[in-house]
N, C-alpha and C positions, 0 to 999 in steps of 0.2 A: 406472443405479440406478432403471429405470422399474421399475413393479410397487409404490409402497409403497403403505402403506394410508396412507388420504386425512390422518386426524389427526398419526400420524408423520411424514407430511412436510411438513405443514404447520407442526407444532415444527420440524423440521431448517430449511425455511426461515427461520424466526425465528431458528433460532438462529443460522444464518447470515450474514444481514443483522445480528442484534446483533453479533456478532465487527469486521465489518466498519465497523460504526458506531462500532466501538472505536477505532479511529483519531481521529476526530473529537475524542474525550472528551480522547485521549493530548496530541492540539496542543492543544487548550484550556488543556491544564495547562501544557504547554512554555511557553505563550503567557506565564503567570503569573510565570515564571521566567527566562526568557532572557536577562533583563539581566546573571545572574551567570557569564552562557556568556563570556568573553572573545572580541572579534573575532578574532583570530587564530588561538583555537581552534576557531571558525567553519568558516574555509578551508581549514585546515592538514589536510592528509593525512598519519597516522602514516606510512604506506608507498607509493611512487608508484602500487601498487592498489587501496589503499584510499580510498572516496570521504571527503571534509569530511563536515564536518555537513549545511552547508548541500546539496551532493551528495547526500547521502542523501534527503534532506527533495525535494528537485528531482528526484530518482529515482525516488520513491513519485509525485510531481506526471505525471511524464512517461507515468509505466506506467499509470495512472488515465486521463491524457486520449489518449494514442496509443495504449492496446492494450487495456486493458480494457476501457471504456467502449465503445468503439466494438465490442468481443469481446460484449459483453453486448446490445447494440443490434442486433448482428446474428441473437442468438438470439433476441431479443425479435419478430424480426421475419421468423423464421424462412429469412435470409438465411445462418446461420453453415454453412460447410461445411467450413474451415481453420481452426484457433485459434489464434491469436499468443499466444506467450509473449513473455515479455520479453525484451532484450537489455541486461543489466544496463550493460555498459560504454557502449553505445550511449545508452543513459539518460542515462548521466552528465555524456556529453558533448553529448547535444542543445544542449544550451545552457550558457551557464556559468554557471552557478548560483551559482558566488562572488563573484559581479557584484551578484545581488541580495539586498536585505538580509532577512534570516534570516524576521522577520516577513512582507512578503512571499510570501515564499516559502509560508509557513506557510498563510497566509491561501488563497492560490490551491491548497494543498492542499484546504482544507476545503470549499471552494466544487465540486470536481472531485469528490471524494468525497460530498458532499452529494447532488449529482446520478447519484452510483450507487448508490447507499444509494435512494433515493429512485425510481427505475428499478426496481432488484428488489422494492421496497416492491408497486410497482402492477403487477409483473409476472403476467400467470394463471397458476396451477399447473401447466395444460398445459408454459408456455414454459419451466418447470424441466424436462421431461425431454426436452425435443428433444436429440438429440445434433449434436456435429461429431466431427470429427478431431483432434485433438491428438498432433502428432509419430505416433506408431505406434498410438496407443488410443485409442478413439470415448470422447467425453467428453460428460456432461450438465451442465448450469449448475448443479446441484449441485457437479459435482467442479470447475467452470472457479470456482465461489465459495470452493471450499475452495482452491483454489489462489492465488486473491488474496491470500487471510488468510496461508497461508504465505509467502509473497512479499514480505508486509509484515513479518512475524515476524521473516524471516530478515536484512532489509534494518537493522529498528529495533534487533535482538538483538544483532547485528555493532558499532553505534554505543551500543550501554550498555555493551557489554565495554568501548569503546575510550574512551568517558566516564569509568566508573568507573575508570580503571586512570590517566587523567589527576590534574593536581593543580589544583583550581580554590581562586580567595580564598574564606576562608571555610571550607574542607574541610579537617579536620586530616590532617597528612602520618601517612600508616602508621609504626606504630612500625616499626623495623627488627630 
């Protein structure tokens, strides 16, 4: 993506880093609310692939402090020549995440993301367009940013389907 004019990508990185900071905003709100999450629907995995909540939430923690942050540290410092992606399962189980309580969890999400939000914040425009490698296609920290936000997307999208589709106290049962 090297070649933009200097303004355009100056909004693109804003806009980028705002998506990114959207996380932040999403736990704040969880934060507000998770009393009504029942512990068991915490842990509980609809399907033995599918992660918990807390899984999920440990998932975003993990890919933030093992592959991102240190992916974005590397270009920052124009170290990056390989780019890690994630390893979704490998995520899940770094740790066991249904060990620690939900809040927790939460919290060390936003402290981890804080710290990458805040990274790209003070990064120089040059270190958006260094590239590396990603699997077969040279990638700039432009596309390694867009690929967080989807990463997130896909991880949080996965656990609203399987929220909304649950029965919490409080939430009237679908008519039939």
């Amino acid at each position: 993506m090297a070649g933009r004019q200097s303004q355009d990508a100056a909004a693109l990185r804003a806009a980028l880093i705002e998506q990114l900071a959207h996380l932040l905003r999403e736990v704040e709100a969880l934060q507000q609310v998770i009393d009504i999450v029942p512990e068991p629907l915490q842990t509980a995995r609809p399907l033995p692939e599918e992660p918990s909540v807390r899984e999920t939430y440990g998932m975003l923690v993990a890919a933030d402090e093992r592959v991102f942050l240190p992916a974005v540290q590397a270009f920052l410092t124009g170290q990056a020549r390989e780019l890690e992606l994630p390893d979704d399962d490998a995520l899940r189980t770094v740790e066991n995440w249904n060990t620690y309580p939900l809040p927790a969890i939460l919290k060390r999400l936003q402290q981890v993301r804080r710290e990458l939000v805040a990274l790209l914040q003070q990064a120089p425009s040059e270190a958006w367009d260094r590239t590396a490698s990603c699997e077969e296609e040279t990638w700039d920290l432009y596309q390694y940013a867009y690929f967080i936000i989807q990463h997130d997307t896909e991880l949080l999208r996965a656990l609203a389907y399987r929220l909304h589709a649950a029965y919490l106290p409080g939430k009237p049962r679908p008519v039939a």
